[in-house]
TIKOL-196334 format. One record per atom (N, C-alpha, C): residue in three letters; y negated, x, z negated. Coordinates in steps of 0.1 Angstrom, whole numbers, plus 5000, padded with zeros to 4 digits. Layout:
N
alaYXZ;...
//
This chain:
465
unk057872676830;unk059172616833;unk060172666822;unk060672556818;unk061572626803;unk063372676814;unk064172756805;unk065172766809;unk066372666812;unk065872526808;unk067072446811;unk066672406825;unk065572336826;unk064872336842;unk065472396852;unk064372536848;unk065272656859;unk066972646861;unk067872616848;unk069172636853;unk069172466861;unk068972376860;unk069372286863;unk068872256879;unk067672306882;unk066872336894;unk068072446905;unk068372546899;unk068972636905;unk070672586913;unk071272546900;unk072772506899;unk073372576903;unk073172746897;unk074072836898;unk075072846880;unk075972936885;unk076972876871;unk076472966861;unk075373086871;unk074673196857;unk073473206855;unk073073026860;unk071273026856;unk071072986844;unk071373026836;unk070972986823;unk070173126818;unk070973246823;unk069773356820;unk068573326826;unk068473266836;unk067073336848;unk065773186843;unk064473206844;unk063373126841;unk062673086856;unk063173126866;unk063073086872;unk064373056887;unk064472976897;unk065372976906;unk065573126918;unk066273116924;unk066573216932;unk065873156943;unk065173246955;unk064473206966;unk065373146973;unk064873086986;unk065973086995;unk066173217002;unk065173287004;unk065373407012;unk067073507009;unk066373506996;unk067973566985;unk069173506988;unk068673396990;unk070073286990;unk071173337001;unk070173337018;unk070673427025;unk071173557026;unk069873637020;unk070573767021;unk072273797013;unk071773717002;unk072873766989;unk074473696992;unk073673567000;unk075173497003;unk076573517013;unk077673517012;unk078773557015;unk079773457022;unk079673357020;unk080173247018;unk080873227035;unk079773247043;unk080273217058;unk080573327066;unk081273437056;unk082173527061;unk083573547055;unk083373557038;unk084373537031;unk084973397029;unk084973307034;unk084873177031;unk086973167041;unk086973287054;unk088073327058;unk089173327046;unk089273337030;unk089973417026;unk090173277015;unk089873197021;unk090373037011;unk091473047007;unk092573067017;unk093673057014;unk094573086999;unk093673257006;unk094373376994;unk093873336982;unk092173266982;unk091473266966;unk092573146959;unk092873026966;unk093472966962;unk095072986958;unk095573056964;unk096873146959;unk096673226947;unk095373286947;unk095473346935;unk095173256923;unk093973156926;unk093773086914;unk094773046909;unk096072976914;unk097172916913;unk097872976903;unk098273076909;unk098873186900;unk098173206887;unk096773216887;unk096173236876;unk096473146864;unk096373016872;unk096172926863;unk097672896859;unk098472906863;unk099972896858;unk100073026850;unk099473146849;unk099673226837;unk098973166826;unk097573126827;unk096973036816;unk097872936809;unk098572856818;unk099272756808;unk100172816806;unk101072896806;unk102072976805;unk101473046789;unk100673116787;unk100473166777;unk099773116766;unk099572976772;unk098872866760;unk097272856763;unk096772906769;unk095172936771;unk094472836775;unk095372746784;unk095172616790;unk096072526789;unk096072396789;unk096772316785;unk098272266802;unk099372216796;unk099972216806;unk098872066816;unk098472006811;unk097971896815;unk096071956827;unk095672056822;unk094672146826;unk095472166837;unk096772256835;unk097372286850;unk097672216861;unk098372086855;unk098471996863;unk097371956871;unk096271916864;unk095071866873;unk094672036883;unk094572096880;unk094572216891;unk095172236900;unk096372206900;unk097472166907;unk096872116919;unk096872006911;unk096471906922;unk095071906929;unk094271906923;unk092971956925;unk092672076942;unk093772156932;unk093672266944;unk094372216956;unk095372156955;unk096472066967;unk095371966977;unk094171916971;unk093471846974;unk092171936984;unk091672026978;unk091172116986;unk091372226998;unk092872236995;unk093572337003;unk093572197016;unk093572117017;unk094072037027;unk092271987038;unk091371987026;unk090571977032;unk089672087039;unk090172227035;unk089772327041;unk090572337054;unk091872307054;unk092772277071;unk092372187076;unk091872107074;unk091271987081;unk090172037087;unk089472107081;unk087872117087;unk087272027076;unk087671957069;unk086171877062;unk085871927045;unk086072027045;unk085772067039;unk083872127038;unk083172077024;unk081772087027;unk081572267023;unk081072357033;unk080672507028;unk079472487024;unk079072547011;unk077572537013;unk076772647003;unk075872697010;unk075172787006;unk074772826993;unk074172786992;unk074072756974;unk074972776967;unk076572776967;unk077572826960;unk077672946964;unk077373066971;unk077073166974;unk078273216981;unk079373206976;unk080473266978;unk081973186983;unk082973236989;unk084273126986;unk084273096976;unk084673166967;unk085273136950;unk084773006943;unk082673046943;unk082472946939;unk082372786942;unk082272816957;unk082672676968;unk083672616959;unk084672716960;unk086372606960;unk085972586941;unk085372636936;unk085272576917;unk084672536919;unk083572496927;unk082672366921;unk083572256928;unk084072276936;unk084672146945;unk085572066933;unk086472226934;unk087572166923;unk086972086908;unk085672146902;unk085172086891;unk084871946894;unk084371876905;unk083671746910;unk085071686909;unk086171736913;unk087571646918;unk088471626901;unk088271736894;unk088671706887;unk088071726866;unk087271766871;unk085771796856;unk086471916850;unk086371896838;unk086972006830;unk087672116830;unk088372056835;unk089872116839;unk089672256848;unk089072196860;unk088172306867;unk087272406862;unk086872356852;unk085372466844;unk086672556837;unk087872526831;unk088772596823;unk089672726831;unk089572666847;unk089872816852;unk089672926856;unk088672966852;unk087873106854;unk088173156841;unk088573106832;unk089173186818;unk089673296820;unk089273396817;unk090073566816;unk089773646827;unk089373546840;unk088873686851;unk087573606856;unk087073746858;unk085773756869;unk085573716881;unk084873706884;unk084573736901;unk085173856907;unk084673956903;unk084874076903;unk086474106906;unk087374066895;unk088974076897;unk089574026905;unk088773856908;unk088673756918;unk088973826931;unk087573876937;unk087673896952;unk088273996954;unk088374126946;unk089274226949;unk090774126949;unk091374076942;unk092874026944;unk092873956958;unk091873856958;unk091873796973;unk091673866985;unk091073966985;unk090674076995;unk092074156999;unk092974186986;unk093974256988;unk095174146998;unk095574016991;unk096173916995;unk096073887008;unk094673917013;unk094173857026;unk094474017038;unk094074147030;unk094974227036;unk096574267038;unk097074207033;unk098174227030;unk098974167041;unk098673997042;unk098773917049;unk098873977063;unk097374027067;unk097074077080;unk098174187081;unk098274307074;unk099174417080;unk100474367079;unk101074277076;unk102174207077;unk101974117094;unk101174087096;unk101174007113;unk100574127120;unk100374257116;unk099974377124;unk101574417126;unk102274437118;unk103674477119;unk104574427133;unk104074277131;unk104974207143;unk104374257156;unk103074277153;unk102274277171;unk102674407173;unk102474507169;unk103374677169;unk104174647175;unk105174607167;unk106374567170;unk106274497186;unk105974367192;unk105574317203;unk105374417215;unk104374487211;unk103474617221;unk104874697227;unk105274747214;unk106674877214;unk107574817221;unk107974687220;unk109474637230;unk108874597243;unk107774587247;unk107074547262;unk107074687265;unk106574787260;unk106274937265;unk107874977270;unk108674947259;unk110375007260;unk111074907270;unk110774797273;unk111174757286;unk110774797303;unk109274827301;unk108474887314;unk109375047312;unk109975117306;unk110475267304;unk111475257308;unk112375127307;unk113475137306;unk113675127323;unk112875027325;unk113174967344;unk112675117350;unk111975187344;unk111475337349;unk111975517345;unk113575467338;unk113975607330;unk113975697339;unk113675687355;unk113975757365;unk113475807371;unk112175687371;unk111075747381;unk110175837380;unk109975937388;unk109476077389;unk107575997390;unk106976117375;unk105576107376;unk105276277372;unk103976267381;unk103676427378;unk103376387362;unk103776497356;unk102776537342;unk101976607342;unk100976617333;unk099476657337;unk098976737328;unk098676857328;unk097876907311;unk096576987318;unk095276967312;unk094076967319;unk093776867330;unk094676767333;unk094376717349;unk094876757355;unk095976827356;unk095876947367;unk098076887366;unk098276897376;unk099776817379;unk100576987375;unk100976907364;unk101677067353;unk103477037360;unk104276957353;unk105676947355;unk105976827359;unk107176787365;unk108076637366;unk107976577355;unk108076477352;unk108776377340;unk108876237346;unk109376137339;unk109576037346;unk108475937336;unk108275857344;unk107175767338;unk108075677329;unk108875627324;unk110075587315;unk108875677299;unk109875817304;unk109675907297;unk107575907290;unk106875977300;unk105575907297;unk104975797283;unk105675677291;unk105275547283;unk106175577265;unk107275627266;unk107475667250;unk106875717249;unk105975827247;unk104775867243;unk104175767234;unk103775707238;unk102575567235;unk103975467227;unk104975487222;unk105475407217;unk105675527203;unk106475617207;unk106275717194;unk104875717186;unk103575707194;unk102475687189;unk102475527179;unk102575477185;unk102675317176;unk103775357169;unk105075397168;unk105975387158;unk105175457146;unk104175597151;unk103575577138;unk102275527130;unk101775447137;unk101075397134;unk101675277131;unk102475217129;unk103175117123;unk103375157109;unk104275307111;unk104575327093;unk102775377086;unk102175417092;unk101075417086;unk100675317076;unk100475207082;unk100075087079;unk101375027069;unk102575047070;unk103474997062;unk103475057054;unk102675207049;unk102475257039;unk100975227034;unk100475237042;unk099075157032;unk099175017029;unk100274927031;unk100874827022;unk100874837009;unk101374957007;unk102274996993;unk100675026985;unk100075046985;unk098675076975;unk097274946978;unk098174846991;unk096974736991;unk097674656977;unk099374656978;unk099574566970;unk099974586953;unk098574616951;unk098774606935;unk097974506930;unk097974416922;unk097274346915;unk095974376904;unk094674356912;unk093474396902;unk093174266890;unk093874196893;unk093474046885;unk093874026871;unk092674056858;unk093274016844;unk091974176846;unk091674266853;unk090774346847;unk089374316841;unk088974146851;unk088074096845;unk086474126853;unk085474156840;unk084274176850;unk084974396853;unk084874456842;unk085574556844;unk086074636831;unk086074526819;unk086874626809;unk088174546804;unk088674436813;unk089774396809;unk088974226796;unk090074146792;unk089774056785;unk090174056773;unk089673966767;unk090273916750;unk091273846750;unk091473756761;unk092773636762;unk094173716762;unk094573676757;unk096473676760;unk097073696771;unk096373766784;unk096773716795;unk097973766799;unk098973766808;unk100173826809;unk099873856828;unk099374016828;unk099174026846;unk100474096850;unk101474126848;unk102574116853;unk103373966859;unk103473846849;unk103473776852;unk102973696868;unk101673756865;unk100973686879;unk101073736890;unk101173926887;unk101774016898;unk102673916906;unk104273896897;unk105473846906;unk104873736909;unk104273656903;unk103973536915;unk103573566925;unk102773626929;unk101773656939;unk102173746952;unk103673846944;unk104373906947;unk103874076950;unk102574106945;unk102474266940;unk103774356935;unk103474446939;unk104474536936;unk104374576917;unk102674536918;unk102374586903;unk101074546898;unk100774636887;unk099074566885;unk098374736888;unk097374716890;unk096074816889;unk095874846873;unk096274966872;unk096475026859;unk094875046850;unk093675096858;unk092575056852;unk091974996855;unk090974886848;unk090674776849;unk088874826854;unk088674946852;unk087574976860;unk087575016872;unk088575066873;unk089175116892;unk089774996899;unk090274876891;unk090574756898;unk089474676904;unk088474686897;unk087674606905;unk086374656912;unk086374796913;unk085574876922;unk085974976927;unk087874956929;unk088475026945;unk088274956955;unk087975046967;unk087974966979;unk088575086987;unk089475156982;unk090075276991;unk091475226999;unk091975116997;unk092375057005;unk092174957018;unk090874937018;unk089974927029;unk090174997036;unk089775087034;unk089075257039;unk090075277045;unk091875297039;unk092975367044;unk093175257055;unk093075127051;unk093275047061;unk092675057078;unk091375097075;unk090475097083;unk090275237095;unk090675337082;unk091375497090;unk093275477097;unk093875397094;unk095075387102;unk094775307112;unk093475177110;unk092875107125;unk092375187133;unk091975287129;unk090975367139;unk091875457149;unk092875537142;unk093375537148;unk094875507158;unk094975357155;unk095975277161;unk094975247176;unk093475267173;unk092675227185;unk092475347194;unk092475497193;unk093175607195;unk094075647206;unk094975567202;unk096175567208;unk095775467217;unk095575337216;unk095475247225;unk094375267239;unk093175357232;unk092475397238;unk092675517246;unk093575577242;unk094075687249;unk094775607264;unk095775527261;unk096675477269;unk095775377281;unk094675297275;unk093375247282;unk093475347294;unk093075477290;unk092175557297;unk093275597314;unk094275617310;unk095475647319;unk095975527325;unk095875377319;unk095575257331;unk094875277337;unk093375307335;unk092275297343;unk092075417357;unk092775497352;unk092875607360;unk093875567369;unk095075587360;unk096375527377;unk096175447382;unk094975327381;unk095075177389;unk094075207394;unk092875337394;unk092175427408;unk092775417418;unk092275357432;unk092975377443;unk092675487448;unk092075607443;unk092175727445;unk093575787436;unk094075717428;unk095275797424;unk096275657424;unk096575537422;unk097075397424;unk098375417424;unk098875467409;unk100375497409;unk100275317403;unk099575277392;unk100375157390;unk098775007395;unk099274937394;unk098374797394;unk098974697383;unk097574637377;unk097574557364;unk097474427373;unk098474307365;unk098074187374;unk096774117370;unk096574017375;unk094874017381;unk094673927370;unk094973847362;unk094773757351;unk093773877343;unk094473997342;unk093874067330;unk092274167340;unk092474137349;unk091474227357;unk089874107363;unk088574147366;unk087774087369;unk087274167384;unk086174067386;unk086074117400;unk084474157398;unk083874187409;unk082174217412;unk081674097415;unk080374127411;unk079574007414;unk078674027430;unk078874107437;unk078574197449;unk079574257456;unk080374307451;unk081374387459;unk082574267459;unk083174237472;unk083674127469;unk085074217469;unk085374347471;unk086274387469;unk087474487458;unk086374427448;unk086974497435;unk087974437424;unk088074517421;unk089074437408;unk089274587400;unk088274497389;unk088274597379;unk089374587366;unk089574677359;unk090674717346;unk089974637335;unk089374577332;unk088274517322;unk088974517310;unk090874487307;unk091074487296;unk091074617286;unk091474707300;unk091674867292;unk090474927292;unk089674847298;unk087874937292;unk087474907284;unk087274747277;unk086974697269;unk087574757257;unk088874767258;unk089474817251;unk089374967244;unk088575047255;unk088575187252;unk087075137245;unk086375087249;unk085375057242;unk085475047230;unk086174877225;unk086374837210;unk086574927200;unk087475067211;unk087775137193;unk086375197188;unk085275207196;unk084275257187;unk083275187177;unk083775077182;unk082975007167;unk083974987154;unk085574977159;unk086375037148;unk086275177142;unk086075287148;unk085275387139;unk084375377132;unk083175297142;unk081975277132;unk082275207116;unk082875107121;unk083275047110;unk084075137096;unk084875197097;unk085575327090;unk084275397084;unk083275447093;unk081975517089;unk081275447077;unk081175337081;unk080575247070;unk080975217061;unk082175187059;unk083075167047;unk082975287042;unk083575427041;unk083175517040;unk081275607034;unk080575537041;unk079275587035;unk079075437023;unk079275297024;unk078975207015;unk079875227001;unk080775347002;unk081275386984;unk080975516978;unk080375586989;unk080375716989;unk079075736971;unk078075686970;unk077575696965;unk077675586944;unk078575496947;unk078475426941;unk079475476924;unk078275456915;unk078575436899;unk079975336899;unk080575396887;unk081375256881;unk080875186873;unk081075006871;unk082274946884;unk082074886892;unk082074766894;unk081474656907;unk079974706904;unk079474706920;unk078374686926;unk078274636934;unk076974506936;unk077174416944;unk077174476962;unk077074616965;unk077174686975;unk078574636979;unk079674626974;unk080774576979;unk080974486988;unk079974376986;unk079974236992;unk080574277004;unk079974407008;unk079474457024;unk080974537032;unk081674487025;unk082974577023;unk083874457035;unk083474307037;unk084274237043;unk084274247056;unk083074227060;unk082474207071;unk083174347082;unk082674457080;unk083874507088;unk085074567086;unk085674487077;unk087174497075;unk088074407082;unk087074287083;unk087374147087;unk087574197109;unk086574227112;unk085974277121;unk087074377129;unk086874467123;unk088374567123;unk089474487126;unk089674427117;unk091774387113;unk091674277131;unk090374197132;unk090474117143;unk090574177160;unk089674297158;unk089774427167;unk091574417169;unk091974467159;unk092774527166;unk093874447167;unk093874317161;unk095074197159;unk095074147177;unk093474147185;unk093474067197;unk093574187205;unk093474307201;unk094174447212;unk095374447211;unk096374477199;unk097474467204;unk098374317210;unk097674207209;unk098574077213;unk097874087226;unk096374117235;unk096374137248;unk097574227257;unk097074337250;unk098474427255;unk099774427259;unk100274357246;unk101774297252;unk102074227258;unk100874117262;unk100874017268;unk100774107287;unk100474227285;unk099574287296;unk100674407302;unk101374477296;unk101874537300;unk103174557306;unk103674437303;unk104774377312;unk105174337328;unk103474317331;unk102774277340;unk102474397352;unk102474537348;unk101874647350;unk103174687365;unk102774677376;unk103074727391;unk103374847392;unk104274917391;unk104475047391;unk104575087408;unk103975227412;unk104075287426;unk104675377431;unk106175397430;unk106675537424;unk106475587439;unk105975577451;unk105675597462;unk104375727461;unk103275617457;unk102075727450;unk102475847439;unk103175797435;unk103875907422;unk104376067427;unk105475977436;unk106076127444;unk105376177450;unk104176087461;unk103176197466;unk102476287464;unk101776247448;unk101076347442;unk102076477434;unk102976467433;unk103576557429;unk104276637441;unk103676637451;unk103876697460;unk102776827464;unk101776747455;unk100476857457;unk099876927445;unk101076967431;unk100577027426;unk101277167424;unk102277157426;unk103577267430;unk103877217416;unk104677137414;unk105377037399;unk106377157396;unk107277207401;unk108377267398;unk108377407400;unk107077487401;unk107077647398;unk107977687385;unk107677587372;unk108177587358;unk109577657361;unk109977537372;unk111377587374;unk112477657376;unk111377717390;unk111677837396;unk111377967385;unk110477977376;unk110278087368;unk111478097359;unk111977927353;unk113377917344;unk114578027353;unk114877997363;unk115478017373;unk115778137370;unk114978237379;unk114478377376;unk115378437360;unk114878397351;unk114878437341;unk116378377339;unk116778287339;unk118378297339;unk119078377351;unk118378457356;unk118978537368;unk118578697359;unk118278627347;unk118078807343;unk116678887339;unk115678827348;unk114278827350;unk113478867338;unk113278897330;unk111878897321;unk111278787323;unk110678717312;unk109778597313;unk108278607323;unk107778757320;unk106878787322;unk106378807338;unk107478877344;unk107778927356;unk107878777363;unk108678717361;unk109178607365;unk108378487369;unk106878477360;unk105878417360;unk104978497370;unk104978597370;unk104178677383;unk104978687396;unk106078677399;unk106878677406;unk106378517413;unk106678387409;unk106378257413;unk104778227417;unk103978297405;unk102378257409;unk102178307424;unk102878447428;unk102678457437;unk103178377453;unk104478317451;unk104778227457;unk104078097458;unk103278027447;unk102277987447;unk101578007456;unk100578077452;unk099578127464;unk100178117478;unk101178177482;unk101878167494;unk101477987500;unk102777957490;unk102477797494;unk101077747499;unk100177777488;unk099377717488;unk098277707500;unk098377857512;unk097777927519;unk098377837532;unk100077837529;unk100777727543;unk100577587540;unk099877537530;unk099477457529;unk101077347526;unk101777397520;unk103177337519;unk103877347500;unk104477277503;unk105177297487;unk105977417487;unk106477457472;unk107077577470;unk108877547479;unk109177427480;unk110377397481;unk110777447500;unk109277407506;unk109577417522;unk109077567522;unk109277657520;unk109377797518;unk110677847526;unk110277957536;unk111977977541;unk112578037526;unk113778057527;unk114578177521;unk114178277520;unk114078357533;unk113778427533;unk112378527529;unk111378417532;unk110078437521;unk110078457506;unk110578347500;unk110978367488;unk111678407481;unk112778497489;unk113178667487;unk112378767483;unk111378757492;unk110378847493;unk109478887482;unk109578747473;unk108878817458;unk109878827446;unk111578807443;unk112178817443;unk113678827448;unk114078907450;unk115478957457;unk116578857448;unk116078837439;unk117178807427;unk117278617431;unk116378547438;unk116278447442;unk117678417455;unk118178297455;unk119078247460;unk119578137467;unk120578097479;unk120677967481;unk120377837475;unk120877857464;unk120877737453;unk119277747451;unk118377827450;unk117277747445;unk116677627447;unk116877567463;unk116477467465;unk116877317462;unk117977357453;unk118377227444;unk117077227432;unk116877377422;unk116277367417;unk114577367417;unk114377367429;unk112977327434;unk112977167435;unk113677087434;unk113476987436;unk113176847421;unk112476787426;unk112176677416;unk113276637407;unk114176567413;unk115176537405;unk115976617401;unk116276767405;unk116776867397;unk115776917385;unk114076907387;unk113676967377;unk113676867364;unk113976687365;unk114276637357;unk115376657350;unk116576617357;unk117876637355;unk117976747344;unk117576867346;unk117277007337;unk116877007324;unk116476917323;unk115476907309;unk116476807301;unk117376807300;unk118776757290;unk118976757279;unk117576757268;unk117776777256;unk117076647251;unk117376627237;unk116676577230;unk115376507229;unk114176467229;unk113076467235;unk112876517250;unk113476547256;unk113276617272;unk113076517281;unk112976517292;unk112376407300;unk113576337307;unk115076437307;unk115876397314;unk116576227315;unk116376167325;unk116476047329;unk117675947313;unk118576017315;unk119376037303;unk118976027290;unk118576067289;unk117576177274;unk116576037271;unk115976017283;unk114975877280;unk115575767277;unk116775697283;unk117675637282;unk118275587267;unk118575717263;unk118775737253;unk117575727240;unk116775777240;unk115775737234;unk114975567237;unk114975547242;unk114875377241;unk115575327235;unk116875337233;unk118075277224;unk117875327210;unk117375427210;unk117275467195;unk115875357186;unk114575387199;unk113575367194;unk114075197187;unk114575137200;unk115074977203;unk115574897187;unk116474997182;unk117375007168;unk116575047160;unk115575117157;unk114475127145;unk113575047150;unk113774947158;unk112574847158;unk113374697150;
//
């Protein structure tokens, strides 16, 4: 079989080396096409740009541009339509949309791949297409954080035990709580607004990986494109993928946090503890028990983030090993990046959609903090503003504790005169400060739980949103 055959048999754009065609088996394994094929948009944004540096610098004719122009105008429409033909055999997006464009318009088409690769290709579109996404991740943060700061806000008051081991530690108010999980997302927002800053540099003009002969101007196509810059080496441009990676380690743990907060829906909506209820849109039922209603979103959810890890793992072990520069090991780089960004794009738009929804019990709330002695904290503060030693002061209450614990009552239904008995220095007034809303009230600082304090902190959060 001579080489013109094989290339003509094949109708790949680089069979002219090979004497024979590529299997189909390869065709499969090697081809990309019906995963990256998502990233039409961006290839076409970039070619665009490309090709207006070309005629800009004389490389292509204004009249080359023009038919590209249009060319591309003509395919970008048929890819929103749906009729646009994918097909295997072009292996990839890129080459899809240049043969298309070569059929639509001949030459003109063969003339835009002048000065870059594949290679500078999918990294620039890869970047574009992330870029994109942590820009619509921004908004949904954003979404999550103002649904969370409204359920805090209707709650700056309400008394929830706080818990450290499980074990009902101090008062706070569930208001208070739910910032938590918003301070959490505030940083995992600037995370991601900082791994912006190193997705958006421009790898395009490095080529296959030593840069070109042509005249190109990648500044120029930077501002179109709107990079902040270009990728300074042309061998690190087209075989970084550590903006993946960072991408993929601020997803993991944006899923963390979500999964954390999962875990404490699923627990309070226990009717062994049923401080809150999820409305039932977001909940499923048994196929047997006809009386259940399960959390499905915040499990699934606690679930998802582990294949967002995994995915991080992978990324991670698929560069770990790799020579410079491109190796076709990258290909492998989309699939769960793509995977990821969708992970976490339909966790945080469930959520917001979900937690607005969320039935608070402040009934169940006060009960339980009836049974953990919540306000010993307080009583030890007490003490020690009475003069106390810290130390004494904590042995002094544990043992009040135990007392309680034996009458089977809180520290608050204590006579006086018992709780004399392990300090003298104790007083009428304590039983303001045995109480719930005094041990809130107390905590009047800055971060502190006090009703105020929360209050206050929503308005802040509210204005940096």
């Amino acid at each position: 079989m001579s080489d013109r055959t094989s290339a003509d048999q094949s109708g790949k754009i680089w069979s002219g080396r090979f004497a024979e065609p590529v299997s189909d088996l390869v065709k499969r394994y090697t081809a990309s096409v019906f995963f990256d094929k998502r990233m039409a948009v961006q290839d076409i944004r970039g070619s665009l740009a490309h090709a207006k540096m070309l005629a800009r610098q004389g490389i292509i004719t204004n009249d080359d541009l023009a038919a590209i122009e249009r060319g591309m105008a003509q395919i970008a429409a048929e890819i929103e339509t749906g009729t646009f033909a994918w097909n295997l055999d072009d292996e990839d997006v890129h080459l899809n949309i240049e043969k298309r464009l070569t059929a639509l318009i001949g030459d003109a088409g063969k003339r835009l791949h002048t000065g870059r690769s594949r290679n500078d290709q999918v990294a620039t579109d890869i970047r574009l297409w992330l870029r994109d996404t942590i820009d619509t991740l921004d908004g949904l943060f954003a979404d999550l954080m103002r649904a969370l700061l409204e359920v805090a806000e209707a709650h700056a008051a309400t008394p929830l035990p706080g818990f450290t081991h499980l074990q009902v530690a101090q008062p706070v108010t569930f208001g208070h709580h739910l910032l938590a999980y918003v301070e959490m997302l505030s940083r995992d927002r600037a995370r991601f607004a900082d791994c912006r800053k190193r997705v958006n540099r421009l790898p395009l003009g490095a080529a296959a990986l030593a840069g070109t002969t042509f005249p190109i101007d990648r500044e120029f196509v930077a501002r179109e494109l709107g990079f902040d810059g270009i990728c300074a080496n042309s061998l690190d441009a087209v075989s970084d993928r550590d903006f993946a990676i960072e991408f993929c380690a601020a997803a993991s743990l944006a899923m963390v946090h979500i999964s954390r907060f999962s875990e404490e829906l699923i627990l309070w909506m226990s009717p062994r503890v049923g401080f809150i209820d999820l409305a039932d849109r977001f909940c499923t039922g048994s196929s047997i028990m006809p009386q259940k209603k399960n959390p499905d979103v915040p499990e699934l959810a606690r679930g998802k983030s582990g294949r967002v890890f995994g995915h991080l793992m992978g990324l991670l072990t698929l560069m770990k090993g790799q020579p410079l520069a491109y190796n076709k090991d990258n290909q492998e780089d989309k699939e769960p990046l793509f995977d990821t960004a969708d992970t976490l794009v339909d966790t945080l738009r469930i959520f917001a959609d979900m937690v607005p929804g969320i039935r608070v019990k402040p009934e169940a709330m006060a009960a339980a903090l009836k049974q953990g002695f919540a306000t010993a904290t307080d009583l030890a503060d007490y003490l020690v503003k009475k003069g106390l030693p810290f130390r004494d002061a904590h042995e002094a209450v544990a043992r009040a504790v135990r007392a309680a614990e034996q009458q089977g009552c809180d520290l608050a239904d204590l006579p006086l005169a018992e709780l004399r008995a392990f300090s003298p220095l104790i007083g009428e007034e304590v039983f303001g400060v045995l109480t719930v809303a005094g041990s809130l009230a107390a905590r009047d600082h800055p971060g502190g739980t006090a009703p105020q304090q929360v209050r206050a902190a929503i308005a802040r959060l509210r204005a940096a949103l």
